[in-house]
C-alpha positions in Angstrom: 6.7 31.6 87.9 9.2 29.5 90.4 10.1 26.2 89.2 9.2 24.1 92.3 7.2 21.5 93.8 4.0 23.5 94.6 3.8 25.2 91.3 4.4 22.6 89.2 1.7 20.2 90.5 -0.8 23.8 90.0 0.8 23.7 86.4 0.3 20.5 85.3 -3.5 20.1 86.9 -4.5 23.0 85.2 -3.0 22.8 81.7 -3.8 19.3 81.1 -6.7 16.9 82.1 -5.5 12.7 83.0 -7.9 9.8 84.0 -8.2 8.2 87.8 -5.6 7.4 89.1 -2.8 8.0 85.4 -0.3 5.7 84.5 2.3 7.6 83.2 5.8 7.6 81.5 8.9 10.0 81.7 11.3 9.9 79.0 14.7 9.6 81.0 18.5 10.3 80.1 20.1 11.1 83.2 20.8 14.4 82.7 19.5 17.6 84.9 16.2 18.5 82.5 14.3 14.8 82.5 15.9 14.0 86.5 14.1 17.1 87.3 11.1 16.8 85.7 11.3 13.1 86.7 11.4 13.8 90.7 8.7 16.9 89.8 6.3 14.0 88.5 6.7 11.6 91.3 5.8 14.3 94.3 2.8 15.2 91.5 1.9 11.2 91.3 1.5 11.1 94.9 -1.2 13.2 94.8 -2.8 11.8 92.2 -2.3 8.1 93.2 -0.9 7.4 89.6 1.6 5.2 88.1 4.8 6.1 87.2 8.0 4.5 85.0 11.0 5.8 84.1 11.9 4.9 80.7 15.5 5.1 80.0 16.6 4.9 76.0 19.9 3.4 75.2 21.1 4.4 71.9 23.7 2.0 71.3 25.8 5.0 69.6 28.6 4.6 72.0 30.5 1.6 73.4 29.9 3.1 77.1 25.9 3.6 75.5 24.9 0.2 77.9 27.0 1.1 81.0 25.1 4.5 81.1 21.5 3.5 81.2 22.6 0.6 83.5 24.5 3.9 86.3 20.9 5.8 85.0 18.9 2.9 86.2 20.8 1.6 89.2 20.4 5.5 90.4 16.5 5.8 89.5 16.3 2.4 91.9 18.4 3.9 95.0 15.2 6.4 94.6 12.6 3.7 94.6 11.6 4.8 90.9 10.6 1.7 88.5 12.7 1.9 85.1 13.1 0.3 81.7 15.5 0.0 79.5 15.0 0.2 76.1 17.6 -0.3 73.5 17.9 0.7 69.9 18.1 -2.2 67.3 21.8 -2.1 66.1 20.1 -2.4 62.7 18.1 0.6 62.9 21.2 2.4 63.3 22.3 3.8 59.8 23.3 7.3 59.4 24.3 8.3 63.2 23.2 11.4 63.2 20.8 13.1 65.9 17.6 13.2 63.8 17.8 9.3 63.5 18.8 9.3 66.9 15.6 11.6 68.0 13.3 9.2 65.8 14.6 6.0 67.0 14.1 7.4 70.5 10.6 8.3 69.8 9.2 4.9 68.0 11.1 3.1 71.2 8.9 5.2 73.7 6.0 5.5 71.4 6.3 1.8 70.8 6.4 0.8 74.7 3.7 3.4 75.8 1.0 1.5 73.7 1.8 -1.6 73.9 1.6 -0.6 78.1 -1.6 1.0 78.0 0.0 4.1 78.9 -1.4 7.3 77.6 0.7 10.2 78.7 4.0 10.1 77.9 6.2 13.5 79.6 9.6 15.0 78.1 11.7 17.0 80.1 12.3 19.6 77.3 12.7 22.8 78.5 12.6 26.8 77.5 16.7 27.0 76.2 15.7 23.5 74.2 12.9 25.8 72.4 14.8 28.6 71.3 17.5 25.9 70.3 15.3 24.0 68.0 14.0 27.5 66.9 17.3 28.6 65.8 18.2 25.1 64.3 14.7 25.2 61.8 15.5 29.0 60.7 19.0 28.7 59.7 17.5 25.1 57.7 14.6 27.7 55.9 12.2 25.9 57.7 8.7 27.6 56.9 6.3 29.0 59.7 5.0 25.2 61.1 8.7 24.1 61.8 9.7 27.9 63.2 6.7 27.5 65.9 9.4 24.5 67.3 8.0 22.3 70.0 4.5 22.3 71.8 3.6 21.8 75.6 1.3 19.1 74.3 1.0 16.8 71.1 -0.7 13.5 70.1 1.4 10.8 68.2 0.7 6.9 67.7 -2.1 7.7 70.5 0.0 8.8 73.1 -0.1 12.6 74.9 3.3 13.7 74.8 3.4 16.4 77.1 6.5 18.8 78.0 5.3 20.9 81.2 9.0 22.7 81.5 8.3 24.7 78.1 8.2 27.8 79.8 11.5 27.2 82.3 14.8 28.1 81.7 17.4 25.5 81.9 18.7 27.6 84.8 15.4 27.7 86.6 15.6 23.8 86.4 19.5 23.5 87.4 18.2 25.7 90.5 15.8 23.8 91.2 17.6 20.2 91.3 20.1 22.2 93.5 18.0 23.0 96.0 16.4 19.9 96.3 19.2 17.6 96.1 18.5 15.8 92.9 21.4 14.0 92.0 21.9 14.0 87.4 24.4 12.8 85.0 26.5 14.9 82.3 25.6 13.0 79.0 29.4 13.9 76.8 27.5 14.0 73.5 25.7 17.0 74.4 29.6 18.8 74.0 30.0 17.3 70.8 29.9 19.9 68.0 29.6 17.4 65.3 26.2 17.6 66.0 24.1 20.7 65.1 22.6 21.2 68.4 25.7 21.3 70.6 27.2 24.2 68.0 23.9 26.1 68.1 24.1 25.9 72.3 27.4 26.9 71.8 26.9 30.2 69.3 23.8 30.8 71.8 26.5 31.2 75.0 28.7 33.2 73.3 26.9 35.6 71.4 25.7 38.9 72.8 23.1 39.4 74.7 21.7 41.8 72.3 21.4 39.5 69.4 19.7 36.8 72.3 16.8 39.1 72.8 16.6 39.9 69.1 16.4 35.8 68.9 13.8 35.3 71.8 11.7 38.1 70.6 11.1 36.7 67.0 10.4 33.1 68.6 7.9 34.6 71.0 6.3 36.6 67.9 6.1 33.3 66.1 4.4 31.4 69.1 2.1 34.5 69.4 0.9 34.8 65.7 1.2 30.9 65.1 -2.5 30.9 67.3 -4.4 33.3 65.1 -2.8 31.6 61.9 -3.8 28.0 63.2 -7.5 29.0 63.6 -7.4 30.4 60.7 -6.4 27.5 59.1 -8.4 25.2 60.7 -12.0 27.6 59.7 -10.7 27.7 56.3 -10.2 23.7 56.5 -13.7 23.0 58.1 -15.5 26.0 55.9 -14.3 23.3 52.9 -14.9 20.1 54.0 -17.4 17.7 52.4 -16.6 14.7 54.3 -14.6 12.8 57.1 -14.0 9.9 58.2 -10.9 8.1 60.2 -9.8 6.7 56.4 -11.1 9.4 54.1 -11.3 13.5 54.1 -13.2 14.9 51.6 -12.8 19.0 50.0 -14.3 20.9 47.7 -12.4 21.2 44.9 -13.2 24.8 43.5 -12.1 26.7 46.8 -8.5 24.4 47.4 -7.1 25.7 44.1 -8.6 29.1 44.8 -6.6 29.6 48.4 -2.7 31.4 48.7 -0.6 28.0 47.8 0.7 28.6 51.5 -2.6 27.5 52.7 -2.9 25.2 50.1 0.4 23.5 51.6 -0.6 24.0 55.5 -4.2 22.4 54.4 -2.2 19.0 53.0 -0.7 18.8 55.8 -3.2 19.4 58.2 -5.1 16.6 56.7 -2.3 14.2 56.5 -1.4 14.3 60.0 -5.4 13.9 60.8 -5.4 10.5 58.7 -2.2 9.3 60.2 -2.5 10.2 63.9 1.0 11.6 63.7 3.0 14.2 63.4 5.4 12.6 60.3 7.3 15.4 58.3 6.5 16.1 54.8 9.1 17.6 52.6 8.0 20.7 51.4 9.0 20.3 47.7 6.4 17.2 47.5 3.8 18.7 49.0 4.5 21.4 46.1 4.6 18.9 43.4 1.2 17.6 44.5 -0.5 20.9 44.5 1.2 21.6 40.8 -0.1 18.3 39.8 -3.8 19.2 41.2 -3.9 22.5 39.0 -3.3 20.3 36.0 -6.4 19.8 33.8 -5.8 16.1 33.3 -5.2 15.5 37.1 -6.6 12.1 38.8 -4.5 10.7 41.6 -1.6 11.0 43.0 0.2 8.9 46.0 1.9 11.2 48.7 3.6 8.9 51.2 0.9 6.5 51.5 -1.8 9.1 51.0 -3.9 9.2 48.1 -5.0 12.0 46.5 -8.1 11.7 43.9 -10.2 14.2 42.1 -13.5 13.7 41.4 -16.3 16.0 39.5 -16.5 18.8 42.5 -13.7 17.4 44.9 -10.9 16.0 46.5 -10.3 12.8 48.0 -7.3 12.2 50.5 -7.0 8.8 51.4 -5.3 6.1 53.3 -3.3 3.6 50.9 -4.5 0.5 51.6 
């Protein structure tokens, strides 16, 4: 399908559902992917009679960090587009690398959609980004959940993030701002291979286009199987489920320590990201400590980042900390 005006607004009305009249957000750096998707939301506000901010994130990484979301801003404004800066707390700022980056970034946009009243909150990443974070998670042995990379749609601190350009190349979107005059910046961190992403892009544009396809086929095979393996999950979840409520889950005991431990793993997880409302990443290797800890005869509770886990007679308890 064409990236353009017409099928966007098809896309976007069909795929996801908004209330009367939406007030919505778009994540904002400057570059080509979120100026695109930007301008693509405000021709889909129109028709929606919605309303729509930019929100611009300054990272405060970079002495020319300010100056850019200012040029960002001062452009979105020549365009009649209401902005907001927000800026990363010097003091959050610890490790500079990109997954503190990425976080900070998130709890800034999170933070501002709620306290807003805004429930949909749109990201401009696109196909390329995909097979990008795909790569990225394989070569890190991340297991089947991290290899399924980003989805079109996700909840998180009660917010719908939603990323409509999933299924666009970043050359279908670079066409599309070309032909529609939509003016971008070049962010220079995105050319600087001390970060993993920029060196993946890189390997990505000079590597055959054999070993591409081998690349994009095993992604798609992922995204295709990860649907069956989901609902398999989830009837395997509600097939053992005693109780639930928004502070406690409730399973039966004898069938958790009876399942593959890979479902045993996937079923934690499942349930701690249903208590939390998020989508916070678990190590692995504590996850497995937990389910070693459960086989144990003497077993009684045990505190997984703020989640407790008790056994009882016939079941276990996964709870909020208080």
């Amino acid at each position: 399908m064409k990236l353009n005006k017409v099928n966007f607004n098809i896309l976007l009305n069909k795929k996801y559902t908004f209330e009367n009249k939406p007030v919505v957000a778009v994540g904002v750096s400057g570059g080509p992917d979120s100026m695109g998707l930007l301008f693509l939301i405000k021709e889909w506000n129109k028709t929606v009679r919605g309303n729509l901010i930019a929100l611009i994130v300054n990272h405060n990484l970079r002495k020319e960090s300010t100056e850019e979301a200012l040029r960002v801003s001062i452009l979105l404004k020549t365009h009649k587009i209401k902005s907001k800066i927000l800026s990363v707390n010097m003091k959050k700022i610890k490790k500079r690398n990109m997954n503190e980056a990425r976080e900070n970034r998130y709890n800034l946009l999170l933070s501002y959609c709620n306290n807003n009243n805004i429930l949909h909150l749109f990201l401009g990443h696109h196909k390329d980004d995909n097979i990008e974070t795909f790569l990225s998670r394989k070569v890190a042995g991340s297991d089947f959940d991290g290899l399924q990379s980003m989805s079109d749609f996700s909840v998180r601190e009660k917010t719908c993030i939603i990323r409509p350009l999933l299924d666009f190349s970043k050359k279908d979107i670079l066409n599309f701002n070309y032909q529609n005059k939509i003016p971008y910046l070049n962010d220079p961190s995105n050319l600087n291979l001390n970060y993993t992403r920029p060196k993946i892009r890189k390997f990505l544009n000079e590597t055959s286009t054999n070993i591409n396809n081998e690349i994009k086929k095993e992604f798609r095979e992922i995204k295709e199987n990860s649907k069956f393996f989901n609902i398999m999950l989830s009837e395997l979840l509600i097939k053992n489920i005693f109780f639930t409520s928004k502070q406690n889950i409730k399973i039966k005991f004898k069938s958790f320590v009876e399942l593959d431990n890979l479902f045993q793993e996937k079923i934690i997880k499942k349930i701690y990201n249903t208590l939390f409302e998020n989508n916070n990443f678990i190590r692995s290797n504590k996850i497995q400590l937990l389910i070693e800890e459960i086989k144990q005869a003497n077993f009684k509770v045990f505190n997984l980042k703020s989640m407790l886990v008790k056994k009882t007679t016939n079941s276990l308890v996964f709870s909020k900390k208080m």
